[in-house]
C-alpha positions as CSV (number, residue, x, y, z in Angstrom):
1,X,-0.2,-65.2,18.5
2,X,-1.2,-68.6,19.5
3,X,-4.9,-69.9,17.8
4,X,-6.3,-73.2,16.7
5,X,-9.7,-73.5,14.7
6,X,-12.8,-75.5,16.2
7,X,-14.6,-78.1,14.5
8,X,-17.1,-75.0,12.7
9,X,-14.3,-72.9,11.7
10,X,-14.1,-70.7,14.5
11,X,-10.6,-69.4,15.7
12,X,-9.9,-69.1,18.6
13,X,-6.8,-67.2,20.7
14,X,-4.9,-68.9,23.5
15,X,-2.7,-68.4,26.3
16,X,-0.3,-71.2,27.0
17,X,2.3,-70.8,29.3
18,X,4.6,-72.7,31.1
19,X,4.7,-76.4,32.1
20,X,4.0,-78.7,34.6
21,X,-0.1,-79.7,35.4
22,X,-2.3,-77.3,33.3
23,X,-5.0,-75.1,34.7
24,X,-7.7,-73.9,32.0
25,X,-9.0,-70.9,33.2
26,X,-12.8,-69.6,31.5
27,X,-13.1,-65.7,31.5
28,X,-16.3,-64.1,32.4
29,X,-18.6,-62.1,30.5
30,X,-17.9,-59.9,28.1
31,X,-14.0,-59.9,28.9
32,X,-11.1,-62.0,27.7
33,X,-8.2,-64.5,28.7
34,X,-6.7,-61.1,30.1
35,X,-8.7,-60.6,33.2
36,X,-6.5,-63.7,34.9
37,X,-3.2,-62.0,34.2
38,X,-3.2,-62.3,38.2
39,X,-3.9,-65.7,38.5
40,X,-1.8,-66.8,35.6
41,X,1.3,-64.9,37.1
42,X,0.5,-66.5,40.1
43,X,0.3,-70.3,38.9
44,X,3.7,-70.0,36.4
45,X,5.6,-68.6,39.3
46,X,4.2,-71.9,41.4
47,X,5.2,-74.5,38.8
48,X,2.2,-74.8,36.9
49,X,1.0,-74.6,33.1
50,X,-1.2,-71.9,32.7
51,X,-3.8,-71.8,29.8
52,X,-6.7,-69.2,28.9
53,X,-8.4,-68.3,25.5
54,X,-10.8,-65.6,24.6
55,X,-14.2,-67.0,24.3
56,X,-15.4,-67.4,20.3
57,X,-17.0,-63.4,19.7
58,X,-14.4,-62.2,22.4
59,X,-11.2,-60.8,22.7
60,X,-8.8,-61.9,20.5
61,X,-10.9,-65.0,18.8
62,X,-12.8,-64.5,15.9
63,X,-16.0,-62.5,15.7
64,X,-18.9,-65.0,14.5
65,X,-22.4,-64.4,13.5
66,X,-23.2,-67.7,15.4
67,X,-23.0,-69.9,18.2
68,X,-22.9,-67.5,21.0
69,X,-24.2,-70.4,23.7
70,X,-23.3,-72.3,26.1
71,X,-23.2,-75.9,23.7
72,X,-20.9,-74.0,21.7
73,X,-18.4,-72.7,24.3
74,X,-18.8,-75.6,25.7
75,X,-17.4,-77.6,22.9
76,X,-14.4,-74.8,22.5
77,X,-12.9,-75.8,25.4
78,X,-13.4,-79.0,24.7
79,X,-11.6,-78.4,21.3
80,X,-8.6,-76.6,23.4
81,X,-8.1,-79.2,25.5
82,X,-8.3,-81.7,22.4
83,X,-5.9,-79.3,20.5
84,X,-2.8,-79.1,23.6
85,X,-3.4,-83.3,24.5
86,X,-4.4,-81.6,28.5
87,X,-4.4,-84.5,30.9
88,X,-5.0,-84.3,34.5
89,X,-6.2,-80.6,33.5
90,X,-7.4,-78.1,36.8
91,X,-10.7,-76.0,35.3
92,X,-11.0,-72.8,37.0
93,X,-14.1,-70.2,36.0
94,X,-15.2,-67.2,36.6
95,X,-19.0,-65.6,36.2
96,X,-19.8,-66.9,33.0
97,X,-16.6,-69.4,32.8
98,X,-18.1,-71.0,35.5
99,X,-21.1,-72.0,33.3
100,X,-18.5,-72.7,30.9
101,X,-17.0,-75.2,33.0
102,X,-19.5,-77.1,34.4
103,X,-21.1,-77.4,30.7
104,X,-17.8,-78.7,29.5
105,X,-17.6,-81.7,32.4
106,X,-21.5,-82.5,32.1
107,X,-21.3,-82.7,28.1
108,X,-17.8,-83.7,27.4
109,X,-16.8,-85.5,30.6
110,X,-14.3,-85.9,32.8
111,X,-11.6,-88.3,31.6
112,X,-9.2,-85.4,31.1
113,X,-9.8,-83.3,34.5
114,X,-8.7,-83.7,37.8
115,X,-10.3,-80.8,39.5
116,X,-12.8,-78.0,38.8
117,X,-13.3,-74.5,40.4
118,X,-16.4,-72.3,39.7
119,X,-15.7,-68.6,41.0
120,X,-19.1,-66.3,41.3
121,X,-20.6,-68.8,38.5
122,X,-23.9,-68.6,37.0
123,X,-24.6,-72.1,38.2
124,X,-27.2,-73.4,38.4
125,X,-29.5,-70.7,36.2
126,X,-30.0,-67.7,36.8
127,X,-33.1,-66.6,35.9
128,X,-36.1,-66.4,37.9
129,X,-38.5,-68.7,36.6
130,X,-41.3,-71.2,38.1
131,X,-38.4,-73.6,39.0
132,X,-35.8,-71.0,40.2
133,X,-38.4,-68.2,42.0
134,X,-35.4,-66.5,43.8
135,X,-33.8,-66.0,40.7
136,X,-32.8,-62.7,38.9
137,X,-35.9,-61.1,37.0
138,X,-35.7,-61.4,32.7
139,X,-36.4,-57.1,32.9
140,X,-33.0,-57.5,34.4
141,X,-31.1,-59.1,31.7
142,X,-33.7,-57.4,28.9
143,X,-32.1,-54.0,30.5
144,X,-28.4,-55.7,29.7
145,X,-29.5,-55.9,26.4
146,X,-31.2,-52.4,25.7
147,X,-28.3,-50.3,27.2
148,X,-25.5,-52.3,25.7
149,X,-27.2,-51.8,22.4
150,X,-27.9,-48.3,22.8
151,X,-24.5,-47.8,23.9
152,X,-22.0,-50.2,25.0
153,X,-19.1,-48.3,25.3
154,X,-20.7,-46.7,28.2
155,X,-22.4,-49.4,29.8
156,X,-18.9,-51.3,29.4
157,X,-17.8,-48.3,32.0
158,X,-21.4,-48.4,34.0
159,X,-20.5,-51.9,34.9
160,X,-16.9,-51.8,36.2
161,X,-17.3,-48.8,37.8
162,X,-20.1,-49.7,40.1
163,X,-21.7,-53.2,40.7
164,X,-18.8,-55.4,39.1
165,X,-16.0,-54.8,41.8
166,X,-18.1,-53.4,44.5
167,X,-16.9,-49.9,43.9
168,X,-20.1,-48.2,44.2
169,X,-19.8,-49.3,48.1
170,X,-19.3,-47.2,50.8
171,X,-16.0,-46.9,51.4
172,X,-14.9,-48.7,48.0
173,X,-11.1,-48.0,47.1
174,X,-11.7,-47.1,43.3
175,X,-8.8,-48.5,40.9
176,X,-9.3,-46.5,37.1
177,X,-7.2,-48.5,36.2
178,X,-9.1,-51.9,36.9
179,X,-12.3,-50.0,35.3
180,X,-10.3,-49.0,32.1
181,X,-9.3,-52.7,31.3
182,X,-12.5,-54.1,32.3
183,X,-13.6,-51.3,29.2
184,X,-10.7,-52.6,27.3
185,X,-11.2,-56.1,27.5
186,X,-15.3,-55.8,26.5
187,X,-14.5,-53.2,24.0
188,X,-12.5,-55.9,22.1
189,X,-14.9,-57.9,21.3
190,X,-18.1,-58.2,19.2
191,X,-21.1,-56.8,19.9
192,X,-23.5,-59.7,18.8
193,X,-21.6,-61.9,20.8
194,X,-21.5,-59.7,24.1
195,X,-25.3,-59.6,23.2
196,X,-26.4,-63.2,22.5
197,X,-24.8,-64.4,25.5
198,X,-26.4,-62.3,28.4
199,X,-28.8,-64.9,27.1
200,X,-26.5,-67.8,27.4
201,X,-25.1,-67.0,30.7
202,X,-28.9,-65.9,32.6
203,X,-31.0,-68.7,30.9
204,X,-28.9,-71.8,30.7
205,X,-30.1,-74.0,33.5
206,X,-26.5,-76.1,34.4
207,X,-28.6,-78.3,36.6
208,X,-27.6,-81.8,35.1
209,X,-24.3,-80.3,34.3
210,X,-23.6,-80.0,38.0
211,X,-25.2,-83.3,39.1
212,X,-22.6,-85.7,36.6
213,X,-19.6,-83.7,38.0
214,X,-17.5,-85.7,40.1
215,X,-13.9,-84.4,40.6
216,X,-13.0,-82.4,43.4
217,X,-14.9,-79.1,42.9
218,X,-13.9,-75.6,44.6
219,X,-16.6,-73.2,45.0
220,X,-15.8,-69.7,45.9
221,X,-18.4,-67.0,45.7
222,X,-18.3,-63.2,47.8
223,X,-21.1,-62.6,50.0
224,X,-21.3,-59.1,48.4
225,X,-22.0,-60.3,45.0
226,X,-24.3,-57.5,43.0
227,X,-24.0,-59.5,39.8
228,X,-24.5,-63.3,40.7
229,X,-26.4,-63.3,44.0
230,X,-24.6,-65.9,46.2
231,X,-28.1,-67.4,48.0
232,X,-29.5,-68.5,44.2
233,X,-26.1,-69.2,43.0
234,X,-23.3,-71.2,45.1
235,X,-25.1,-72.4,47.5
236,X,-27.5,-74.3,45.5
237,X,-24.5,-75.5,43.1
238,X,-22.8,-77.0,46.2
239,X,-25.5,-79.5,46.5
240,X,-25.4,-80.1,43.4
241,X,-22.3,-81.1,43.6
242,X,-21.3,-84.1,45.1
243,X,-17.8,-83.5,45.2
244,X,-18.1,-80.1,46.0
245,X,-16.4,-77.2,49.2
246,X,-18.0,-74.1,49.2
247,X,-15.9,-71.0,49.9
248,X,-17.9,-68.0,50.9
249,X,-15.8,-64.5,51.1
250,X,-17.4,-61.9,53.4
251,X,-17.8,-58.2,51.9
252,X,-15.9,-59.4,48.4
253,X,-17.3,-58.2,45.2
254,X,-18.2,-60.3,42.0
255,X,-14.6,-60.0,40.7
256,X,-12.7,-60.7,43.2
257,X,-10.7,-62.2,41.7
258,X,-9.0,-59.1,40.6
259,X,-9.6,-57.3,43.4
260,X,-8.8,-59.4,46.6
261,X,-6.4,-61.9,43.8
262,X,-3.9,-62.4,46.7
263,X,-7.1,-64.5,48.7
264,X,-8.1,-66.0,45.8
265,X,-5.0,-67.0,44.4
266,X,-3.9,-68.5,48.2
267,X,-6.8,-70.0,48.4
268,X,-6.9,-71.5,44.8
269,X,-3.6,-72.9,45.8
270,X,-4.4,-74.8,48.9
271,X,-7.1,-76.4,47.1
272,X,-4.7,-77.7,43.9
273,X,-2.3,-78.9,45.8
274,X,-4.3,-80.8,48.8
């Protein structure tokens, strides 16, 4: 099992396969480097280096008391990339890996990345707030919090089962199988750290973040997005941006990128190697 230890003592687990130009991908919330097996497939079969780790309290990596924020997983991946000597390095995030991205370019900057792709990111905050009024209410997150400590297992099936992937839609074809991984993934990791960063990923305002990035910067986000509404989300991050093309998917669900992976992985493709 591959691992390296931050700066803090922290270990963290890793993906690394393949060779060629790397592509860092950032899992969402609360899953693990798992939920790209389609994307890393994808990429090794195309000539790339594929690279994912388990966020510090997820997964694999080692379950802290501390440092479940954004300056922290921030300074991970900035340790990963330190750790393999990445040059020239493609950044690709979902949901929370999003945020994870952009806080790694605005605080650690850009001399090793060529390109960066935010997919249904929390960027720019999420929270509604005087400066962000079309934001998601905090009795949204505070009700994140309350059922996953009352019970996460369950809510850890609540989520995948319905708003996650769109299956509580009309017409949604249901994969158990996607749900039970989803379950699988969360269920690996700690429960502080799936806790302390519904706070990270709804309240961290990416604003400046966003603003110093300058690469080339992919923005896909599904129109049908229950968990990171697109309208206080993408679009604002695109004009953030300045190097930035926005993607919009009609009718796809926050995690696309499992289930409509052959778009997103065509898609992903076009952009890496234009």
């Amino acid at each position: 099992m591959s691992t390296f230890t931050t700066p803090d003592g922290v270990e963290i687990f890793y993906k690394d396969w393949g060779s060629g130009q790397p592509i860092v991908f950032s899992h969402g919330w609360p899953l693990s480097a798992d939920d790209w097996d389609a994307q890393m497939l994808f990429f090794l079969h195309h000539g790339f280096r594929v690279i994912a780790h388990d966020r510090r309290g997820h997964g694999r990596s080692s379950q802290t008391g501390g440092g479940h924020d954004m300056d922290h997983y921030a300074a991970d991946l900035a340790a990963l990339v330190k750790h393999l000597d990445l040059k020239r390095a493609i950044h690709v995030g979902h949901s929370t890996g999003g945020g994870e991205v952009a806080a790694y370019i605005g605080r650690h900057g850009e001399s090793r990345v060529a390109m960066a792709v935010l997919i249904g990111a929390v960027t720019p905050v999420m929270i509604k707030k005087d400066s962000n009024p079309g934001g998601t209410p905090l009795a949204v997150f505070d009700g994140f919090r309350t059922a996953l400590a009352a019970n996460r297992a369950q809510f850890f099936l609540d989520v995948p089962s319905g708003p996650f992937y769109g299956f509580n839609r009309p017409g949604a074809t249901v994969s158990e199988g996607t749900i039970r991984n989803w379950w699988r993934q969360g269920m690996m990791g700690a429960a502080n750290a799936h806790y302390d960063c519904i706070r990270a990923f709804s309240e961290t305002d990416f604003t400046e973040d966003l603003a110093k990035i300058t690469v080339p910067t992919l923005i896909m986000h599904g129109d049908d997005d229950q968990v990171v509404p697109i309208a206080d989300s993408a679009l604002p991050t695109a004009k953030l941006v300045r190097n930035a093309t926005l993607k919009v998917y009609k009718g796809f669900p926050h995690g696309m990128c499992t289930t409509q992976a052959e778009a997103i992985n065509r898609d992903l493709l076009g952009f890496v190697r234009a």
